[in-house]
C-alpha positions, 0 to 999 in steps of 0.5 A: 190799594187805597187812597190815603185820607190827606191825599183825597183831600188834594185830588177830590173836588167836591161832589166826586160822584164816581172815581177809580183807577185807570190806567195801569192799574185798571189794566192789571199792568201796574208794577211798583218803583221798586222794578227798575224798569217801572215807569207807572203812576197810580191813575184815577180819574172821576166824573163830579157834578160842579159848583151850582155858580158854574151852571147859573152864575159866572164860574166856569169849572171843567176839571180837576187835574193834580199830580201828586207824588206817584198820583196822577188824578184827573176829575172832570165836571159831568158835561165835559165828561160827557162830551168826551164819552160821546167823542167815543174818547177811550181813556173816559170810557174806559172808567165804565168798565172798571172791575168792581174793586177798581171803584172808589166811589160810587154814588147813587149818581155814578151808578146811573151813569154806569147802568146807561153805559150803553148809550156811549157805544157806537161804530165811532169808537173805530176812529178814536181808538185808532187815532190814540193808537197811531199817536201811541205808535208816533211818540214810540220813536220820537222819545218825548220824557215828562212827569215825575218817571221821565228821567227813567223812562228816557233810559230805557228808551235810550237803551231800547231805541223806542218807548216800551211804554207807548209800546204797550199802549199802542198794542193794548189800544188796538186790541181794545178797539177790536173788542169794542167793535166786535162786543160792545164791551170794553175790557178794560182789565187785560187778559193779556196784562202779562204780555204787555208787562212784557212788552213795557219791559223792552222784551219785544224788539222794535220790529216786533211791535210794529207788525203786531200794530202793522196786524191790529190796525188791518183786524180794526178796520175789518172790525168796523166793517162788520161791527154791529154797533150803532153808528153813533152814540145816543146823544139825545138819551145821554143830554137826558140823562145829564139833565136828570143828573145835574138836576139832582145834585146840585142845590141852592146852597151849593158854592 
């Protein structure tokens, strides 16, 4: 699965350092329009280093975000990138731990960024993931229907009475959380994809996926407990290796 040439040219600004598919794509959970109980878009998301008049002049630029027929592409500057990624954010650390296939791009830049990936590990990632998954777990029953798959995705829920799509993220979000904590290692491509195709199908009942969530956030919290992970980021060598970052790519040409 690649990225059309014109399409590129919409989604990328310039200097992309390092860009790949996320969401269902990245998880092994992607299933094309044609099943009539899709509602995936194709997700990517980058990390570029700005325009030179954005870090001394009076640009600002922090992101990138274009919906595109079924792409949905979101690039951020290095330094807001950065600061989600020491939030502990799960959809941007998520593109750390991409399978090699999954990358689109990979400058010299990106590779550095994904060799220091451990500096953005740490206990934190407790409560991120587990407030993404309780925001998951509240729009599940609350039937909230945009972009492009909305009208679908609405009768499904209608047909349901829940959202089988928040469904599978809040499961997938717990289990990831768990890893995290526990290894230090995101895996991002799912070893459960089937089951949670399954679940984004509307196979599980309602009543099921709330006691394996109810199951999860009990196994998150002792996750936590026992992690051995840093209690926070290392803010310090992450500004380190932003400088060094920055420093490098961008020049006195540069608009």
């Amino acid at each position: 699965m690649t990225i059309p040439k014109n399409i590129q040219d919409v989604l990328l600004p310039p200097n992309t350092i390092l860009l790949g598919y996320v969401g269902s794509i990245s998880h092994g959970t992607w299933r094309p329009n044609s099943d009539p109980t899709s509602v995936d878009d194709k997700d990517i998301q980058g990390v570029c280093v700005g325009p030179t008049a954005s870090y001394f002049g009076l640009q600002t630029f922090e992101q990138k975000v274009i919906q595109h027929d079924e792409w949905d592409s979101c690039v951020y500057e290095i330094r807001k990138y950065f600061r989600l990624l020491l939030n502990q954010n799960p959809n941007v650390l998520s593109l750390l731990w991409l399978e090699p296939h999954h990358y689109l791009i990979r400058t010299e830049p990106g590779n550095c960024i994904l060799a220091n990936r451990h500096l953005f590990v740490s206990k934190q990632a407790h409560k991120s993931f587990n407030g993404y998954a309780y925001a998951q777990m509240q729009r599940m029953t609350h039937g909230v229907f945009n972009g492009r798959l909305g009208a679908r995705r609405k009768a499904i829920y209608e047909s349901l009475g829940y959202d089988a799509k928040c469904a599978a993220h809040l499961i997938r979000l717990l289990r990831m959380g768990i890893e995290f904590l526990t290894e230090g290692e995101l895996h991002v491509f799912r070893p459960d994809a089937p089951q949670l195709v399954a679940i984004k199908r509307g196979e599980w009942s309602l009543d099921q996926v709330k006691a394996e969530a109810t199951r999860l956030f009990a196994l998150a919290d002792d996750a936590y407990v026992h992690s051995k992970l840093p209690n926070h980021p290392n803010h310090k060598a992450a500004e380190q290796l932003l400088i060094s970052i920055v420093q490098d790519c961008i020049t006195p040409q540069q608009t």
